[in-house]
C-alpha positions, 0 to 999 in steps of 0.5 A: 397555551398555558402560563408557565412559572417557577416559583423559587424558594430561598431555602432548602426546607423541603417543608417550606416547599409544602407550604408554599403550594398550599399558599398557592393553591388557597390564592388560586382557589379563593379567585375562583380557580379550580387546582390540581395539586400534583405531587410526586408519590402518594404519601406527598400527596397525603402530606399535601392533604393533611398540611392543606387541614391545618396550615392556616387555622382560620381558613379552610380550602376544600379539598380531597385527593384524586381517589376520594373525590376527583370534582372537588374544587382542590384536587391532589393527585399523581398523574390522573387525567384532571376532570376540570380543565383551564384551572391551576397546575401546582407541580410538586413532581420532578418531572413534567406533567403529562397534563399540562395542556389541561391548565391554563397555569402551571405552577412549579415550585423550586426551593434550593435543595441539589437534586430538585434544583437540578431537576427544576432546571431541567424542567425549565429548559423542557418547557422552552424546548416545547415552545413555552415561555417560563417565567421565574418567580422569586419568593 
């Protein structure tokens, strides 16, 4: 059963949101995980790719999107079925993924605007409803 956690923002800034997975998603890989960046359409998922290029200057996480290559150590994608299991979940969707038993973590990430909150909220209580145990993370 996978590990479940919401990683709560004090900002509304949707990119300090992006920032925050390619944070997380550098953390996971550099401990040897393999991830899977789920965003909640395609053009999230190439802002996703393009900020994991350049957030940090002096380092580099290989990565790609689903599409381009579904093996690569960091994958960003939609609801495509991972190739690796028991790696790293960060869920940018406002909705649950229908792979979370593919990952032994899930990430999702929560900053303060309305209609994300909410949907976060909702989320949270879905996971319980199914017999995790969420845990909130402030950062």
């Amino acid at each position: 059963m996978p590990r479940i956690e919401f990683y709560v923002l004090s900002t509304a800034v949707p990119g300090d949101r992006l920032r925050a997975a390619c944070q997380l998603t550098m953390k996971a890989w550099r401990a040897g995980l393999p991830v899977f960046v789920r965003g909640s359409d395609a053009q999230q998922c190439s802002e996703v790719d393009e900020l994991l290029w350049r957030f940090k200057a002096e380092s580099f996480v290989p990565h790609s999107l689903q599409q381009d290559d579904a093996q690569a150590p960091v994958v960003i994608g939609l609801d495509q079925e991972p190739l690796m299991t028991q790696g790293v979940l960060i869920n940018l969707s406002q909705t649950l993924s229908p792979q979370v038993e593919h990952f032994s973590r899930v990430i999702e990430i929560v900053n303060q605007e309305p209609s994300l909150l909410s949907a976060c909220r909702d989320n949270f209580r879905s996971y319980r409803q199914r017999g995790y145990d969420p845990k909130r993370v402030e950062l």
